[in-house]
C-alpha positions in Angstrom: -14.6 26.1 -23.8 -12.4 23.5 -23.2 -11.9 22.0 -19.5 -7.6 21.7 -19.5 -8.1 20.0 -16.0 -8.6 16.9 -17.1 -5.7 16.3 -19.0 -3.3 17.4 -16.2 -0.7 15.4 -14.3 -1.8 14.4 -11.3 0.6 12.6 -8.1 -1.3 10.3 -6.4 -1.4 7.6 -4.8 -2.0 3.9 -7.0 -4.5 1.2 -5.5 -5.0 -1.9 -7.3 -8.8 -3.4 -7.4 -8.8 -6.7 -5.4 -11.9 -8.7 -4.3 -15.2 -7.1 -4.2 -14.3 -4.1 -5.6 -12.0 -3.4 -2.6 -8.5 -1.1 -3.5 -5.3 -1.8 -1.9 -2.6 0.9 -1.5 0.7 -0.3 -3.3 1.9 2.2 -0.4 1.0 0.7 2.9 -1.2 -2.4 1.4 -4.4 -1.5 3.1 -7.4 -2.1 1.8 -10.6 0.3 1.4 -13.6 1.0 -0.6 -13.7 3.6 -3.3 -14.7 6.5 -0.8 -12.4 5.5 1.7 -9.5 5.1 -1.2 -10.4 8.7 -2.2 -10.0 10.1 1.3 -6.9 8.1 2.0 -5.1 9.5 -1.1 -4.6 12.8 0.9 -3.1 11.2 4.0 0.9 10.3 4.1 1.3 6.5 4.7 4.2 4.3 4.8 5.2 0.7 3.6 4.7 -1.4 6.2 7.0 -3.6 8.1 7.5 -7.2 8.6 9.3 -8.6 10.7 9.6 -12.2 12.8 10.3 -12.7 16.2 11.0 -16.3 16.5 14.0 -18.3 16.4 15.2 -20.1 13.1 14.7 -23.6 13.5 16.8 -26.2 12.1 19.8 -24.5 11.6 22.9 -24.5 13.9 23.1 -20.9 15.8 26.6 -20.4 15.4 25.8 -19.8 12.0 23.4 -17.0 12.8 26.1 -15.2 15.0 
């Protein structure tokens, strides 16, 4: 008998290997181990977001309004 499972689409999540075997989410970029990449494929995350709050230097502010 043939196990079908293996051959069947799966969604998931994709982690990319980085350093020492760690796996960072394309999702959120966090980084885990291969147990902790395997839990964390069940859990909804989100893209994280960057964002400065300094002021531009250099340039003249009535440029920025």
């Amino acid at each position: 008998m043939t196990d079908t499972r293996s051959n069947a689409d799966q969604i998931g999540k994709v982690f990319a290997v980085r350093r020492h075997g760690l796996l960072e989410c394309l999702v959120c970029g966090e980084l885990f181990t291969r147990t902790t990449a395997a839990e964390h494929a069940e859990v909804d995350c989100y893209p994280s977001v960057e964002f400065c709050l300094l002021e531009p230097v250099g340039r003249n502010k009535r440029q920025l309004l």
